[in-house]
N, CA, C and O of each residue as an XYZ file, in Angstrom:
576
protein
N       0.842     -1.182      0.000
C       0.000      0.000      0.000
C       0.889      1.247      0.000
O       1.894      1.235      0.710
N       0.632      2.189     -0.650
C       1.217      3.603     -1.102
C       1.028      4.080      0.648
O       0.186      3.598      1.405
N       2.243      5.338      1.079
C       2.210      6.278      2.027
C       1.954      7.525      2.197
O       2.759      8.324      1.718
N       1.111      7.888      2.713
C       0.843      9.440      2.622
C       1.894     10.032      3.499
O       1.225     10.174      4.523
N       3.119     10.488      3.805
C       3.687     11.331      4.802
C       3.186     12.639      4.950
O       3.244     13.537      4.110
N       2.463     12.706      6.590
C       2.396     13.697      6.849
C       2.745     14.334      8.106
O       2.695     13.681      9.148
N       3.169     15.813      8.093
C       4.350     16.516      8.864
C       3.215     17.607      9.403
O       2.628     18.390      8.657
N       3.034     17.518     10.720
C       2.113     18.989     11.228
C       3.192     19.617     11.310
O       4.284     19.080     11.498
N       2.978     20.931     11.164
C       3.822     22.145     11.183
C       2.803     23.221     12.149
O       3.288     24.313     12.446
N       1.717     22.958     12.514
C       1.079     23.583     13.392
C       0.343     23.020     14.602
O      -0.710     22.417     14.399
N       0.966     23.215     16.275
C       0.555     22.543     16.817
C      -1.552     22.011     16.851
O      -2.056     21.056     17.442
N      -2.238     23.061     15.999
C      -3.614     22.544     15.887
C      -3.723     22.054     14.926
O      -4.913     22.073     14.608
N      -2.779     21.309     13.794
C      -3.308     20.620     12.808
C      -3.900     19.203     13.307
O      -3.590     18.592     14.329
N      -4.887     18.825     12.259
C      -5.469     17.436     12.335
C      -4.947     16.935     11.014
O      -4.967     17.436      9.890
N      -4.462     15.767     11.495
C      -4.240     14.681     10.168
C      -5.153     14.296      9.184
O      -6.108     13.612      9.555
N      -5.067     14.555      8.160
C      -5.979     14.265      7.308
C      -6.596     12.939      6.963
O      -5.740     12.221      6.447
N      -7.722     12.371      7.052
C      -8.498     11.165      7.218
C      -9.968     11.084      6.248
O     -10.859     11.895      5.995
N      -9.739      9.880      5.926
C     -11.047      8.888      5.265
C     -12.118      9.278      6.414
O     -11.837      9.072      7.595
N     -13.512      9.919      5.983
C     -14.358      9.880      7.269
C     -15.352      8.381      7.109
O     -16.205      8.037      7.927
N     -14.981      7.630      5.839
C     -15.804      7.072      5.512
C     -15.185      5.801      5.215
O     -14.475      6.183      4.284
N     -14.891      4.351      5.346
C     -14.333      2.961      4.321
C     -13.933      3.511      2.875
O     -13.485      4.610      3.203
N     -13.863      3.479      2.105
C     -13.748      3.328      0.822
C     -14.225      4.901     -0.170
O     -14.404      4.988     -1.384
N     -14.303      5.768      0.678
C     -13.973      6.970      0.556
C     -12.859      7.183     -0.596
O     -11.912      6.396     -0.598
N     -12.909      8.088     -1.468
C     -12.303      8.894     -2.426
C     -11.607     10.112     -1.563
O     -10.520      9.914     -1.020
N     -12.030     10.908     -1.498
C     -11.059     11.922     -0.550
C     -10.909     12.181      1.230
O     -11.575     11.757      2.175
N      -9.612     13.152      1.136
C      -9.330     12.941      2.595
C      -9.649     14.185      3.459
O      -8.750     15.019      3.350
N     -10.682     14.580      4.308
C     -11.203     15.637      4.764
C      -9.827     16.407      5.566
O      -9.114     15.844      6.397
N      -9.677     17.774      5.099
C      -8.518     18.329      5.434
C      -9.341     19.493      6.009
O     -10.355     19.902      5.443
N      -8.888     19.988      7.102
C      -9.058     20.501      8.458
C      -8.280     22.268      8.416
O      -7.261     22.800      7.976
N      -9.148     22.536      8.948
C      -7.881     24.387      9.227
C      -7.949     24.566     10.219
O      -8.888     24.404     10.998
N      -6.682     25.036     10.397
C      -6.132     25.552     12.033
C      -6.151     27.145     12.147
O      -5.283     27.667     12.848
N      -7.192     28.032     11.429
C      -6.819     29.258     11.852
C      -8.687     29.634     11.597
O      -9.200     28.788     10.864
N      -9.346     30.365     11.924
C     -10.481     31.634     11.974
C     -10.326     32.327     11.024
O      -9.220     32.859     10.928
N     -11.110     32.537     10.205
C     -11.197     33.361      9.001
C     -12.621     33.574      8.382
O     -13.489     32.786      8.005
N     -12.561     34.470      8.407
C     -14.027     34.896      7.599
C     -13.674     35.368      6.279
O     -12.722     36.075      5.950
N     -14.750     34.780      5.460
C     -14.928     35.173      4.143
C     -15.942     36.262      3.766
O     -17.065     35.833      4.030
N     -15.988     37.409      3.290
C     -16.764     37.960      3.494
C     -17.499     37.290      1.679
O     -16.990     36.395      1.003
N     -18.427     37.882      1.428
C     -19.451     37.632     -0.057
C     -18.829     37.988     -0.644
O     -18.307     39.089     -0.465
N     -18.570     37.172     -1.698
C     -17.644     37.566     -2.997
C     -16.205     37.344     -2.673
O     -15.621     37.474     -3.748
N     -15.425     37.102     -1.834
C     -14.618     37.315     -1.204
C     -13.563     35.915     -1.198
O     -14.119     34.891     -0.802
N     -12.058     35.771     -1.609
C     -11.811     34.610     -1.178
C     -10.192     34.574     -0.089
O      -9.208     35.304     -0.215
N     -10.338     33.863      0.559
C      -9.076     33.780      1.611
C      -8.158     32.403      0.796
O      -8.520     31.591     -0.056
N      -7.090     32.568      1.381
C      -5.938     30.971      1.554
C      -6.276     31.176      3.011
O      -6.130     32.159      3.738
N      -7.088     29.185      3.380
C      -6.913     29.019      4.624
C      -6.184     27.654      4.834
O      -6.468     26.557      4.354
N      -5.205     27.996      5.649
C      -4.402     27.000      6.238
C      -4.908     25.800      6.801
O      -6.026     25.689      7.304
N      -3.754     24.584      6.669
C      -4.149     23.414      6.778
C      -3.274     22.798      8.492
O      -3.681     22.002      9.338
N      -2.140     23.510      8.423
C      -1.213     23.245      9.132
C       0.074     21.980      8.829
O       1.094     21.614      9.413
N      -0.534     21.667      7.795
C       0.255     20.250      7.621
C       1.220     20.549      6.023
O       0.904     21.435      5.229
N       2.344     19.651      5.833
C       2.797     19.589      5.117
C       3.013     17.756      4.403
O       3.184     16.801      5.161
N       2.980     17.676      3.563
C       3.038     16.203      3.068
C       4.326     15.958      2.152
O       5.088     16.846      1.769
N       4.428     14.616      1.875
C       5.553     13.986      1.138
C       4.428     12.470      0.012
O       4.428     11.262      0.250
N       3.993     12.884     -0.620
C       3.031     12.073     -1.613
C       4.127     10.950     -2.001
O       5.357     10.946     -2.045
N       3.298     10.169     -2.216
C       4.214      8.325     -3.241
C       4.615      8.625     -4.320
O       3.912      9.171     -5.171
N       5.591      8.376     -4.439
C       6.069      8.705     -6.115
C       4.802      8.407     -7.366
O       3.818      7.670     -7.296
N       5.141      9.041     -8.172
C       4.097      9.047     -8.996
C       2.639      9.372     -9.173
O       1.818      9.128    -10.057
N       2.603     10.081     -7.893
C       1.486     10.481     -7.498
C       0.805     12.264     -7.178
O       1.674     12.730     -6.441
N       0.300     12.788     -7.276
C      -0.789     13.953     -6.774
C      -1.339     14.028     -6.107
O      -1.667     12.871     -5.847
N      -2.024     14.946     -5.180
C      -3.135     15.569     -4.860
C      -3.661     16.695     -5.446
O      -3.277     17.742     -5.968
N      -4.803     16.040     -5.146
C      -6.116     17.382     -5.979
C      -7.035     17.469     -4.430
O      -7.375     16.652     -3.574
N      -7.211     19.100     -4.670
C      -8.157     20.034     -3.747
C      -9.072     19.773     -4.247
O      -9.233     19.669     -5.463
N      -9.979     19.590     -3.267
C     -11.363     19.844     -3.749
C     -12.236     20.433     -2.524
O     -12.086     20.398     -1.303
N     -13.358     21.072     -3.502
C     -14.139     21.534     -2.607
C     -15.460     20.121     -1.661
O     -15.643     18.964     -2.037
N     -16.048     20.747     -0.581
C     -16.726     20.099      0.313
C     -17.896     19.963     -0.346
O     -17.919     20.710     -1.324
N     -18.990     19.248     -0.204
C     -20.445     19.246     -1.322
C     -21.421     20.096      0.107
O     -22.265     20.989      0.049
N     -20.965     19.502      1.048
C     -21.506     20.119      2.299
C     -21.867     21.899      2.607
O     -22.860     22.560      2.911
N     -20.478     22.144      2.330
C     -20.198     23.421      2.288
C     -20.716     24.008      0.854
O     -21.336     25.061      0.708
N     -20.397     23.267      0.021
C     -20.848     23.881     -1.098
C     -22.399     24.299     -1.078
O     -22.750     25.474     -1.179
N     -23.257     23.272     -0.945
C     -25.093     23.443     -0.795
C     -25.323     24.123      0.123
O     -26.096     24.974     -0.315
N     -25.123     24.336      1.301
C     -25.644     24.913      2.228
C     -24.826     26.123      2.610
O     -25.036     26.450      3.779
N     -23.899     26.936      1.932
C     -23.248     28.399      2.370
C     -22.245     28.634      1.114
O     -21.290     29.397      1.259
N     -22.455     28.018     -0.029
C     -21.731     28.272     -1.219
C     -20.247     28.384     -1.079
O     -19.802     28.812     -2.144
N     -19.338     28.184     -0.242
C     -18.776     28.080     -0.132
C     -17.640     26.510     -1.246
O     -17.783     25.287     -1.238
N     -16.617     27.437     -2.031
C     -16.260     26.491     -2.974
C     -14.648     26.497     -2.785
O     -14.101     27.320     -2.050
N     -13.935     25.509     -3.510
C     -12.693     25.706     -3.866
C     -12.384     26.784     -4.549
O     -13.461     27.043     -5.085
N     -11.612     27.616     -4.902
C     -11.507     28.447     -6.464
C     -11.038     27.605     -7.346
O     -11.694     27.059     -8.233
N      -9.670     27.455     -7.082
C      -9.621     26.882     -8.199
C      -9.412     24.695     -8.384
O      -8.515     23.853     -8.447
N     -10.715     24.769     -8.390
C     -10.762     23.267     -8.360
C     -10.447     22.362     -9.154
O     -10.990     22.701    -10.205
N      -9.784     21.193     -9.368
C      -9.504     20.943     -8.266
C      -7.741     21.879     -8.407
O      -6.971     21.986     -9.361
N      -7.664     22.440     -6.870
C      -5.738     22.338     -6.848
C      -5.017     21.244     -6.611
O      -5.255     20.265     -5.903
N      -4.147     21.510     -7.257
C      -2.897     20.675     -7.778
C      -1.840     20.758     -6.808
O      -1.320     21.849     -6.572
N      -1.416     19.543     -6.129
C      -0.211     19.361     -5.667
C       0.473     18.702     -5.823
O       0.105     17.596     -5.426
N       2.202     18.712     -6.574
C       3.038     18.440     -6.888
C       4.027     17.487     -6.151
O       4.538     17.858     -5.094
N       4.290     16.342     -6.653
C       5.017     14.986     -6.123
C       5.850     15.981     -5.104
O       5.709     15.901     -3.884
N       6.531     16.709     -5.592
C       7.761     17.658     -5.162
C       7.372     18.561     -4.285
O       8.332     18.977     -3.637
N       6.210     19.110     -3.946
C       6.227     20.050     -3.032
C       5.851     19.768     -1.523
O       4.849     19.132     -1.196
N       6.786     20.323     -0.622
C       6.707     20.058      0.615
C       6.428     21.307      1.607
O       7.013     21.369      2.688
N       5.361     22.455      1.126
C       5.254     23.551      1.877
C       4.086     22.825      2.640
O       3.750     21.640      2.664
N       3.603     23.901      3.231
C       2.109     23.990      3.870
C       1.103     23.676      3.069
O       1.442     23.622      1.886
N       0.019     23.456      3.276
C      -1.103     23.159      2.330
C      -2.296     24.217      2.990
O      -2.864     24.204      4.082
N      -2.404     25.150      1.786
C      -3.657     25.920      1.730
C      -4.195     25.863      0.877
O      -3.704     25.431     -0.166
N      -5.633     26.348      0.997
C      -6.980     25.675      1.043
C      -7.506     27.203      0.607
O      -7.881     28.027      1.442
N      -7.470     27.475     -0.988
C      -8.437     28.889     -1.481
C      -9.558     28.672     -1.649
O      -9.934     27.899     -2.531
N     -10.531     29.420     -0.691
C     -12.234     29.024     -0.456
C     -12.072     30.324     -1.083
O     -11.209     31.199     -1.160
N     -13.548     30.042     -1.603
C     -14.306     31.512     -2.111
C     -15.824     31.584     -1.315
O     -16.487     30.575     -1.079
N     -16.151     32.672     -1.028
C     -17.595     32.403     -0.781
C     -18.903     33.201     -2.104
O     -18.995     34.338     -2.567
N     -19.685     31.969     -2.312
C     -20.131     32.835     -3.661
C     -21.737     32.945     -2.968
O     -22.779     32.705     -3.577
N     -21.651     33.251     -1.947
C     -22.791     33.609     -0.908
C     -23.277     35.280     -0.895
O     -22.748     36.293     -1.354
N     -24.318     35.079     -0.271
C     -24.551     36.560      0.533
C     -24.351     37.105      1.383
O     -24.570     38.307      1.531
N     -23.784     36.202      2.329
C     -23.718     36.300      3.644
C     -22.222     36.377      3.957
O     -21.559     36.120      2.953
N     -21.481     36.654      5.048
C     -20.166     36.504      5.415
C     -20.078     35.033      5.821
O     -21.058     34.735      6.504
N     -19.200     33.970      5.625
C     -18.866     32.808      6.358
C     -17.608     32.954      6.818
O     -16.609     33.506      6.357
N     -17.915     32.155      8.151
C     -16.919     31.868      9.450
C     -16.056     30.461      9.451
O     -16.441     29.441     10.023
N     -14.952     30.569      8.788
C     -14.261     29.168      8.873
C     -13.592     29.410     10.621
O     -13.131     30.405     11.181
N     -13.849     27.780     11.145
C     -13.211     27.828     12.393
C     -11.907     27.012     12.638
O     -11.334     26.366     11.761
N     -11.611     27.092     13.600
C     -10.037     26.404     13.320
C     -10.807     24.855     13.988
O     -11.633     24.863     14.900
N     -10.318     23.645     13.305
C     -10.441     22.468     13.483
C     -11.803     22.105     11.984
O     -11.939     20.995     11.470
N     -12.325     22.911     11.732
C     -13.826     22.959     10.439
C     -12.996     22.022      9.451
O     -11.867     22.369      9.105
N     -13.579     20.796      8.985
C     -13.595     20.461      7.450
C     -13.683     21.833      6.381
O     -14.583     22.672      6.351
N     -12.642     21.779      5.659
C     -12.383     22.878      4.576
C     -12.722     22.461      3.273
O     -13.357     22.969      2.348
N     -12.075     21.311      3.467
C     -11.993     20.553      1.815
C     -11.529     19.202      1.660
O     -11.069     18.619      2.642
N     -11.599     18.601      0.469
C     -10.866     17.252      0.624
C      -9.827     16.778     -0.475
O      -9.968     16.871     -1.694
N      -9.023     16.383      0.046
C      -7.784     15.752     -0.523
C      -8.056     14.174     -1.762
O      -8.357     13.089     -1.265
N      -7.931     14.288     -2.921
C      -7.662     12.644     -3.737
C      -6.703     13.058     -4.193
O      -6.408     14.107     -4.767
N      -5.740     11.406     -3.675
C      -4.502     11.210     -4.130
C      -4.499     10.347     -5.879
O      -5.026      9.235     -5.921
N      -4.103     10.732     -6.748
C      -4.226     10.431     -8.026
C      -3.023     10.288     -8.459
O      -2.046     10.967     -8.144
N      -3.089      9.043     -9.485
C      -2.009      8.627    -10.014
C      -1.321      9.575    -11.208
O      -2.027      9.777    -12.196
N       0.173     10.237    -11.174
C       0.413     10.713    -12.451
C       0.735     10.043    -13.461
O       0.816      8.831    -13.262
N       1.016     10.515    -14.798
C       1.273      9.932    -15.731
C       2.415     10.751    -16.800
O       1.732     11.257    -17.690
N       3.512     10.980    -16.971
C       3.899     11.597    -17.547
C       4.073     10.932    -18.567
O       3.873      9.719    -18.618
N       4.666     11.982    -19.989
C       4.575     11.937    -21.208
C       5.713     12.499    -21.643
O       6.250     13.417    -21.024
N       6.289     11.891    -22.990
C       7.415     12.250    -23.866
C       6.945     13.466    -24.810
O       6.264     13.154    -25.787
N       7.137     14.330    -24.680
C       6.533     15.834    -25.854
C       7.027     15.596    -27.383
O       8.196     15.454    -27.741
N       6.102     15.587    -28.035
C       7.007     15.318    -29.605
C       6.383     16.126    -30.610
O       5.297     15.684    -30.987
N       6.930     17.625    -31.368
C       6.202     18.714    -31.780
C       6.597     17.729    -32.934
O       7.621     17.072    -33.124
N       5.093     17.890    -33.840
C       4.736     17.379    -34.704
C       4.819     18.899    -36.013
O       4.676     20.057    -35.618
N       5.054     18.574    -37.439
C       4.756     19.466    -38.570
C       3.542     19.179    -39.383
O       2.751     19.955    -39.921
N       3.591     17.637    -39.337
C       2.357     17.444    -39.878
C       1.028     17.152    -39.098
O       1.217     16.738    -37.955
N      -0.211     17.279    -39.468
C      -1.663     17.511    -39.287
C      -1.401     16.280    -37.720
O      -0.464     15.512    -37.505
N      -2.441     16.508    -37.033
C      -2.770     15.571    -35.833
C      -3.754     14.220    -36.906
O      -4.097     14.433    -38.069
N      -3.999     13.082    -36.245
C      -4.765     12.307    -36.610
C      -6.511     12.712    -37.081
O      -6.949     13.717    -36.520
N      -6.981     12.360    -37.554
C      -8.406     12.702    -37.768
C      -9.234     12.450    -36.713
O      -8.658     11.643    -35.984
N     -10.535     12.809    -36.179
C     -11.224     12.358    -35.402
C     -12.635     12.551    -36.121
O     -12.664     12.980    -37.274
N     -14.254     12.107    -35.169
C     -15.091     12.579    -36.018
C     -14.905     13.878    -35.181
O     -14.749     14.784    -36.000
N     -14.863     14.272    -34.172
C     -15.114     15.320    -33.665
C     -14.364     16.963    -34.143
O     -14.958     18.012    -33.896
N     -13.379     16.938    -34.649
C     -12.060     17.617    -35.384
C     -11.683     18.269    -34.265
O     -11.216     17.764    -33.244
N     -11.992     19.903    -34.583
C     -11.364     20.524    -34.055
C     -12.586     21.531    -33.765
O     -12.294     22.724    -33.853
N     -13.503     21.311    -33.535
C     -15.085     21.685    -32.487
C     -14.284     21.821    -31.299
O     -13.462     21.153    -30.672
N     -15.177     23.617    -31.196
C     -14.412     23.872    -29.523
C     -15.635     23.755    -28.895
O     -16.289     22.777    -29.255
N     -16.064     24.368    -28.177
C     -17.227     24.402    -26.880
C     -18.451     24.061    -27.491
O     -19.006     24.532    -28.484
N     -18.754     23.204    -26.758
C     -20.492     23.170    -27.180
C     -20.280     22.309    -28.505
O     -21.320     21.730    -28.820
N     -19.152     22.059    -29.411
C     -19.618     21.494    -30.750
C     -20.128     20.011    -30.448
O     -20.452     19.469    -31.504
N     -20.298     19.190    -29.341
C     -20.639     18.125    -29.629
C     -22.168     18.164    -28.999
O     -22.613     17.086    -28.605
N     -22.965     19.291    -28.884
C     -24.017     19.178    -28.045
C     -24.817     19.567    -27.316
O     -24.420     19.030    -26.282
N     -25.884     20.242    -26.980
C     -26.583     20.419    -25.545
C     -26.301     19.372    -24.422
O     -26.829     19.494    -23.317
């Protein structure tokens, strides 16, 4: 089985955890108070820093919880974290509410899936790409 290493860097971090068996992501926690005001988005801290399995990612995502009931979202979903990076992990909420929201320190923020990478050999081509039926239809060309 693959290892998640993880390093609190803040004595109120919580380790990030499955709330569920067979769960897809890992509910990640903030250690600081922050309000979002409407329209408004913060970086809120996680306290923790990680060391991912080779070949591997994390992707941010937003809460469905938070999302339905106080609009509260990821921005930019999912974020991307890099085999290689070993900072802190923050957590950019937006609130696309009316209201101000109150993140508290210990609150589910968001959740963590660890995903397999895949890298690729780059090879600039001169001639045409392969055919498809679809070609080269941008938005919407395949549909309502």
């Amino acid at each position: 089985m693959n290892k998640l290493k993880v390093k609190k860097i803040n004595n109120k971090a919580i380790i990030p955890r499955y709330a569920h068996p067979g769960d897809a992501g890992l509910d990640l926690f903030s250690v600081e108070s922050v309000e979002i005001v409407a329209g408004d988005s913060k970086v809120v801290k996680t306290g923790i820093a990680i060391e991912l399995p080779p070949n591997t990612e994390a992707q941010i995502r937003p809460r469905s919880g938070l999302a339905l009931k106080n609009q509260i979202t990821v921005l930019n979903t999912p974020g991307t974290i890099d085999q290689g990076y070993r900072g802190e992990i923050g957590v950019i909420l937006i609130n696309h509410g009316n209201e101000p929201f109150n993140v508290e320190v210990g609150m589910k923020i968001a959740q963590m899936v660890i995903n397999s990478v895949i890298t690729v050999d780059i090879v600039e081509i001169i001639e045409n790409l392969s055919e498809t039926d679809r070609g080269s239809g941008g938005f919407g060309s395949t549909g309502l």
